[in-house]
N, C-alpha and C positions, 0 to 999 in steps of 0.2 A: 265810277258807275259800273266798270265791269268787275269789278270785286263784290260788289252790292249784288248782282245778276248770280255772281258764283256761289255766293253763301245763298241765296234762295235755293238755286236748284238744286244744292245739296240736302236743303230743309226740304224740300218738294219731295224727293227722292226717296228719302228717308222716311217719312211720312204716308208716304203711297205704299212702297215696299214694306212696310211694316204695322200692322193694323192696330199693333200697341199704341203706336204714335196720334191714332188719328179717329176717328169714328169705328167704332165696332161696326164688323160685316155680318148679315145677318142670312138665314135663306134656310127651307126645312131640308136640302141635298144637304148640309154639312151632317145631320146629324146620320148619314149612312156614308160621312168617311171615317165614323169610328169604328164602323166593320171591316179588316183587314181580308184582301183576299190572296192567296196565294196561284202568281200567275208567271210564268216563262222565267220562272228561278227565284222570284220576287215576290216581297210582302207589301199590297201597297192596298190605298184604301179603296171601299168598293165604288166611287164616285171614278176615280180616276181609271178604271175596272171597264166604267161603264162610258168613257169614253172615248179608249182605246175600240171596245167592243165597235162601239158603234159606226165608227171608225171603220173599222176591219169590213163590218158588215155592209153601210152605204155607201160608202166610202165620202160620208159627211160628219158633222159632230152632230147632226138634227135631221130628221124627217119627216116630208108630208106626205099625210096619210088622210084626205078629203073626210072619208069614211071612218076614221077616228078622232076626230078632232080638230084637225087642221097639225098646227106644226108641233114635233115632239123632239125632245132635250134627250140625250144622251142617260142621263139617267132615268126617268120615266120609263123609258124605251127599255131598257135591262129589266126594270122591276115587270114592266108590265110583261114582259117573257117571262120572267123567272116567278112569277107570283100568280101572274092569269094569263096563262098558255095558250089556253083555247082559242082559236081563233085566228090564231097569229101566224101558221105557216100558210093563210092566204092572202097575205099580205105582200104587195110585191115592196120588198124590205131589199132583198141581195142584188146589189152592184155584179151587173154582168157590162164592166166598161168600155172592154176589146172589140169593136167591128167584126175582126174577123173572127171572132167567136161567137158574138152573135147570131154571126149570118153560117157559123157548121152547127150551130143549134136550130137552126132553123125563127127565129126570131126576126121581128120586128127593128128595124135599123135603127127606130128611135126611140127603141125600148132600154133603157138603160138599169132599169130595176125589175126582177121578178119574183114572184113569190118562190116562198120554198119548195111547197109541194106541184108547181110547174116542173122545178129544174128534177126532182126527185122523180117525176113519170117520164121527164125529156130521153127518149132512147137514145137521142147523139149524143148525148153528154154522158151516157154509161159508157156507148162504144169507146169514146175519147179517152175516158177514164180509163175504161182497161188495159187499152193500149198504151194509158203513160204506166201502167201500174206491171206490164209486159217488161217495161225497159224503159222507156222514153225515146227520146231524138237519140240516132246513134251519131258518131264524128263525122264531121264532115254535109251534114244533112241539111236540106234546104232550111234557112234561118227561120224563114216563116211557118214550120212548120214546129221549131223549137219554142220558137215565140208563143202559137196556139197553145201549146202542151205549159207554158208555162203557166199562162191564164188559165188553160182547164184546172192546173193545181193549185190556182189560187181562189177559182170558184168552189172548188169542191173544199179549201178552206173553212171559207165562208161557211155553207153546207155544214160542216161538222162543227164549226162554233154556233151555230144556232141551234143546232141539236142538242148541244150542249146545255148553253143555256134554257131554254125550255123546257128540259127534264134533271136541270138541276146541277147536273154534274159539272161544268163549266166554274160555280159558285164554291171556289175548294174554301171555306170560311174557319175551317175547324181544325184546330192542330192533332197530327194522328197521334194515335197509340204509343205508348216505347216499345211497345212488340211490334209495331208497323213499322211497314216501308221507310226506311229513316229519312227525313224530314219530310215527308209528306204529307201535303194537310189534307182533308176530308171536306166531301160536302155533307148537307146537312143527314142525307139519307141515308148514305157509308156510315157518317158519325151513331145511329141512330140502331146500328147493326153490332158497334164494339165497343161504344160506351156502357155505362151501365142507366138502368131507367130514370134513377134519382139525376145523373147528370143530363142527359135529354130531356126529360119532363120541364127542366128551368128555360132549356133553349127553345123547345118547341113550344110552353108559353110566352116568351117574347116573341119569335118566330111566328107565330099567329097572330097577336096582338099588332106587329108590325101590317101584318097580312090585310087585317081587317081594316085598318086602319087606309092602306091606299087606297084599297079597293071602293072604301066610303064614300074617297076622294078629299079626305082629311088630311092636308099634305104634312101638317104641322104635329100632328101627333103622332103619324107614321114615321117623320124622322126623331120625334122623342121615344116609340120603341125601338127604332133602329137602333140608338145609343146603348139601351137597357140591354140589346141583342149583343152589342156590341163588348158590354162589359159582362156579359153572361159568358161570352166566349175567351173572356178574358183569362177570367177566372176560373175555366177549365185544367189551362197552361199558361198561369203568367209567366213565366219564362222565357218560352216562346213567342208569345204575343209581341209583336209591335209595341211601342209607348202609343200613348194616346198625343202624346206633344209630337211626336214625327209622323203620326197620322193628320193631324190636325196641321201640322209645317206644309205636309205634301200637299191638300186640301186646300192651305191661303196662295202655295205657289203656283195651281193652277187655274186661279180665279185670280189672280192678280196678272198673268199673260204680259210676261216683264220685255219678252222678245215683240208684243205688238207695241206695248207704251216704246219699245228704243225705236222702231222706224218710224214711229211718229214724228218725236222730236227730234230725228236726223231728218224728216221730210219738211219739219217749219223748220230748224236750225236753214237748209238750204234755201227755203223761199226767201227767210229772213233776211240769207246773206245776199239772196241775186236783187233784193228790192229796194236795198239800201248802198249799191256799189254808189251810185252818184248822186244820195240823198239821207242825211243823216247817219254817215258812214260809223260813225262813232259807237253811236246810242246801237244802232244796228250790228254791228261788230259785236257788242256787249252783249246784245237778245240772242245771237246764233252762238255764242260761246257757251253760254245758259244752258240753253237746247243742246248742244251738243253733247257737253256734261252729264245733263239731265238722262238724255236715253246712253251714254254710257254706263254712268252707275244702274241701269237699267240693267245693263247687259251684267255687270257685274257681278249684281245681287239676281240675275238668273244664272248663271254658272254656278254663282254657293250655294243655291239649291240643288242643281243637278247633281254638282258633285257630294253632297251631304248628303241626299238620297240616294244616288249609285254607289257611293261609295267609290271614287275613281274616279280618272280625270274625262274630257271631251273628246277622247280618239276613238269614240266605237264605230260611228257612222259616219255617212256623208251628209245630215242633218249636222252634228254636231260639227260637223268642218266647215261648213258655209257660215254657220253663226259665229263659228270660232275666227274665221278669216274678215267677217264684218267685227266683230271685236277686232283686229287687229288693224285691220283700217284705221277707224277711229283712235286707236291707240297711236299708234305712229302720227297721223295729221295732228293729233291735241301738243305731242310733243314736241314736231316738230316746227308748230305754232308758237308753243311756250317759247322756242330756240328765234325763227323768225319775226314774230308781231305779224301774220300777215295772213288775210283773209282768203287766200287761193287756195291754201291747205285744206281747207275745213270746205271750202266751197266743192272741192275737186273731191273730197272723200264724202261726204252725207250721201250723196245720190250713188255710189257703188254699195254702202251699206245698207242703202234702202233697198234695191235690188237683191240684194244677197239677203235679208231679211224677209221680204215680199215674196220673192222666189221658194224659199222651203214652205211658207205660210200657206200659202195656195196650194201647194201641192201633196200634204201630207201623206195620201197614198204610197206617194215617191221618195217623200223624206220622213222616214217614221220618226215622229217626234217623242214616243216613249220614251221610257227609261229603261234598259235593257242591260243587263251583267254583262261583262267581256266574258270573250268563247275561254274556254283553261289555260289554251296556247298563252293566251295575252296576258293574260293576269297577273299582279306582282311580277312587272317586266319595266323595270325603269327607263332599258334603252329604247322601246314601244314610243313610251309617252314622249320623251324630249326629242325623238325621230319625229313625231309624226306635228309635235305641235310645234317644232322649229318650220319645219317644213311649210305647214299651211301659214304662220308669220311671214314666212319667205312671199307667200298667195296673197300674201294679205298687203306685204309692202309693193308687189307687183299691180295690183290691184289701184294701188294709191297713185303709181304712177302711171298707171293707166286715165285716170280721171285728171290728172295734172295734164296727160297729152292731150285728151279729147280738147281740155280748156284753152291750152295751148292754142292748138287749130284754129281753135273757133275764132282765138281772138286774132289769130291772123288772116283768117278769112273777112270778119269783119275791117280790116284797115286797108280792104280794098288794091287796088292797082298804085296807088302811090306810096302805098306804106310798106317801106323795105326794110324798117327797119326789125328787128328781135325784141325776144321778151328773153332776156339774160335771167333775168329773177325766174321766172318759169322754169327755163331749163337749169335752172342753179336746182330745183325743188326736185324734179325729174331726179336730175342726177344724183341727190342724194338716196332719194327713196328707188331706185335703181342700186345702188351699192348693199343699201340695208336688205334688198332682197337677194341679193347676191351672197350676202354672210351669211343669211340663215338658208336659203337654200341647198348650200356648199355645204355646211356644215350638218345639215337637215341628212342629205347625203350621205355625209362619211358616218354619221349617229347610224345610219339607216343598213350600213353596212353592218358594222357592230351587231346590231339588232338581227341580221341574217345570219350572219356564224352563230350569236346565240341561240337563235329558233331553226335554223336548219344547217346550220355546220357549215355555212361557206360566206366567204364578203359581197360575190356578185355571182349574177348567173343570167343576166339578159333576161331579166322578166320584163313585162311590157311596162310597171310598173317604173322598175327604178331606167327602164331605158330612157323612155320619155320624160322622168325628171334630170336624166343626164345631157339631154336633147334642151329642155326649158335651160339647165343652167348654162350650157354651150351658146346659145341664143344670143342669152343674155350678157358672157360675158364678151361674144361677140361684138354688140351693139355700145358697153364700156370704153374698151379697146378701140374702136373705130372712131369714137369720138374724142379720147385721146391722141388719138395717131392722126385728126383732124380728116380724117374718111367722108365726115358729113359734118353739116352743120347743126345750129340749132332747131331747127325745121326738121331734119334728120331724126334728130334724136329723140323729138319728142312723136315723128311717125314710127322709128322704132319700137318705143313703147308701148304703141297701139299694138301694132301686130306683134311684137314678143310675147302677148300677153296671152296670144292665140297656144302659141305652144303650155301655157300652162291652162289651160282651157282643156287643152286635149293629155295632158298629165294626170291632172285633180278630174273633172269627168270625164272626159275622153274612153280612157283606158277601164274605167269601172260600168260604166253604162253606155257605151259602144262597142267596144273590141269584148268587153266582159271575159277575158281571159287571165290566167298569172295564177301567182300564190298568194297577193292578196284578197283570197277570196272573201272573206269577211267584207269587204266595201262594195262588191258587186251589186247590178241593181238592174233596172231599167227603166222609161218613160223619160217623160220632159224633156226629150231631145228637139224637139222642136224651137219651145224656149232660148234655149242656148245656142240651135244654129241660126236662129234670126238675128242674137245680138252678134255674133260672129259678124253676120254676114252685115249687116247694120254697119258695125266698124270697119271691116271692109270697105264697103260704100264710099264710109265717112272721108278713110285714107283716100281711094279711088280718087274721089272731090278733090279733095285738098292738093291731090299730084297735079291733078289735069288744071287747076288753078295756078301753079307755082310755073308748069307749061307756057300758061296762057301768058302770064306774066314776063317770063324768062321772053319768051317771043315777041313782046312789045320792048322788051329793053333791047334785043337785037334788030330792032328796027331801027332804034334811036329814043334815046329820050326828049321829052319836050326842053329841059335843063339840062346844064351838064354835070356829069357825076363826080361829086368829088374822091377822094383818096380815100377817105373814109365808106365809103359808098359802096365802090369795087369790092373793098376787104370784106363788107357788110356781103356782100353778091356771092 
């Protein structure tokens, strides 16, 4: 039965992942991802263009706008700036998300969107401005006051990509000159200044013809000039141009949203497994293995796109390390299920992967989900990549035994006052996926050292960075050690794993979006700290419970039991 369950999901998988396999996708946005635009070092199509933009700008992929229609798509929204302007800087479109920027603009507390030309007469948001543009926050300065000045630079962002877009410039579509700026591409107007006329004349009839066409409200014939725009531009510079097959790859990978289909099926793989623990465990066991499989090759086949299109592995952001560390979740529980038979792996990993899935999805603002070139430093740097992706594996397998402990708990919570006895199998799972983080950690480390002499000429230097990973691994192999040397029991080990996990909590975010200091400044950031100190303090709690229980316990057996304890019993205590 579960063989049967595994060849589907790989047909499922296969089949959704790939549009060859299964029904053609259809929509008039595709044919405006044959127009490539060039943006933050990258060739990408203009759907994908458009939202990023949009993104930037509400900081949603959609907007409602009462007074235009009700809700609009991330590409409509591009076109209808870049195509019919008029209009549109009174539109409250910009995300002003900060409180306390609202309130030194003088704003509305529940105003979360303002038009352009509001923030553009706003005098507090000039003075602001000027003042980051003086210098910014100097060392040592009230945080909140750092904090302000970063949001003013990220509203006045916004401000300059909208400007952008509206008068065109933003839409760089056209490859430049060989006497230009070398590889810089052109928008249509620049293009229109150094080309010659017989080459413009072609683009600016598709260019119109696309024009007319939205403006109609012809959605279907404006994406068939967009195509015609598309191969007009082509054959400007085929050379330079994009393929239309990696325009078109980029385009199915992000309509097919491979990182939402995996936490689905890790969120029914987990239901699956909690509904059939003492009823059709078999057939059940088979459905969560399914599911499980299913949203990994999920995860999979979104990595081979990423890396097809970046060109380069998953280490640029802290986006790609939260996905990466839910991929290795999953990874480690399938394997070491294959090693086991046993449904606690997979039960204990789904729900951290959903989390860490859910978690960057929600928050895009916070986790830019682009695709982005590595800064030069990084580039063609071997010891970077196996540094960094040992490392988060290490996250990943710490992660697994984090879910093994919660499960743990629980299920010694539920057996009550007379139930003294362990879960040996549990902590047998702990302990291995406790060792496996422990190797790639360690080793995550000494790569990371390497990687320091290469990029700055030394192995260590007490950055906050590699402290706190030297802090996570000491933790951890604290917690090994003690349970060897019989320090604690299995109760012990598996509250250990809860709160050891805290220290790589404050490693992997901690250090880049609290403390925001070091030399790896490349993963710095800020927001969603709230998120993360709730589950903190959540597992906290949890342990708290589970002590003041083992207490409560411990305190009836020193009173006497109603039986007497056997030999076995004691050693058990």
């Amino acid at each position: 039965m579960r063989a049967l369950f595994l060849r589907f999901a790989c047909f499922f998988s296969l089949w959704v992942a790939f549009p060859s396999l299964g029904e053609a996708q259809t929509g008039w946005e595709r044919g405006f991802a044959q127009i490539a635009v060039q943006d933050h070092g990258r060739k990408k199509p203009l759907t994908s263009f458009a939202e990023e933009s949009c993104l930037l700008l509400s900081g949603k992929q959609s907007i409602v706008l009462p007074d235009r229609g009700g809700k609009i798509g991330a590409v409509p929204l591009l076109l209808a700036l870049w195509l019919s302007p008029d209009g549109w800087g009174k539109e409250p479109i910009l995300l002003v998300g900060e409180p306390m920027l609202r309130d030194a603009l003088g704003l509305s507390p529940s105003r979360t969107h303002v038009s352009y030309e509001e923030l553009q007469s706003n005098q507090a948001l000039r003075a602001l401005a000027l003042r980051l543009g003086a210098g910014g926050a100097a060392e040592g300065e009230d945080p909140s006051k750092a904090q302000l000045e970063r949001a003013v630079r990220g509203l006045t962002e916004r401000m300059d990509l909208f400007s952008r877009i509206v008068s065109g410039r933003a839409l760089r579509i056209i490859p430049g000159t060989p006497g230009a700026e070398e590889g810089r591409w052109l928008s249509l107007p620049e293009a229109r200044a150094v080309y010659p006329a017989e080459v413009t004349a072609k683009l600016d009839e598709a260019w119109e013809a696309m024009r007319a066409a939205f403006l109609a409200g012809k959605n279907g014939e404006a994406g068939a000039a967009a195509s015609r725009l598309g191969e007009a531009i082509r054959s400007v510079d085929p050379a330079r141009y994009p393929d239309a097959a990696m325009l078109r790859f980029e385009q199915a990978y992000h309509e097919l949203k491979p990182w939402r289909w995996a936490w689905i099926c890790y969120a029914a793989s987990a239901i699956c497994l909690a509904l059939t623990s003492a009823w059709r465990r078999r057939v059940g066991y088979g459905i969560g293995w399914g599911l499980a499989l299913t949203g990994f090759l999920f995860q999979v086949y979104g990595f081979y796109c990423r890396i097809a299109l970046a060109g380069r592995p998953p280490v640029t952001n802290m986006y790609e390390s939260v996905i990466w560390v839910a991929f290795g979740v999953v990874l480690f529980a399938l394997l070491l299920e294959a090693v086991y038979r046993s449904r606690y792996l997979l039960l204990a990993a789904m729900p951290i992967a959903v989390l860490c899935l859910l978690f960057v999805q929600t928050q895009p603002l916070i986790f830019d989900p682009s695709l982005q070139p590595l800064m030069p430093v990084l580039r063609n740097n071997f010891w970077l990549t196996v540094h960094v992706l040992s490392v988060t594996l290490s996250y990943a397998a710490f992660g697994l035994a984090l879910g093994m402990g919660d499960l743990y708990l629980w299920r010694w919570l539920r057996r009550g006052v007379g139930g003294r006895g362990g879960e040996p199998l549990l902590a047998q799972y702990i302990y291995r996926c406790l060792q496996i983080g422990v190797f790639f950690l360690a080793a995550g480390v000494m790569l990371g050292a390497v990687w320091a002499n290469y990029s700055w000429g030394r192995f260590w230097d007490w950055d906050p960075k590699e402290t706190w990973a030297l802090v996570a691994l000491l933790c951890y192999l604290a917690l090994l050690h003690g349970r060897i040397a019989g320090w604690w029991s299995e109760l012990g080990l598996a509250i250990g794993a809860v709160l050891c996990f805290l220290s790589v909590l404050m490693a992997w975010y901690g250090v880049n979006f609290v403390l925001g200091k070091g030399l790896h400044s490349y993963g710095f950031g800020s927001g969603a700290v709230g998120p993360v100190a709730a589950f903190a303090l959540a597992e906290l709690l949890f342990v708290f419970w589970c002590g003041w229980a083992w207490w409560k316990r411990r305190a009836g057996e020193r009173r006497g039991p109603a039986t007497p304890l056997s030999v076995e019993d004691l050693g058990r205590s």
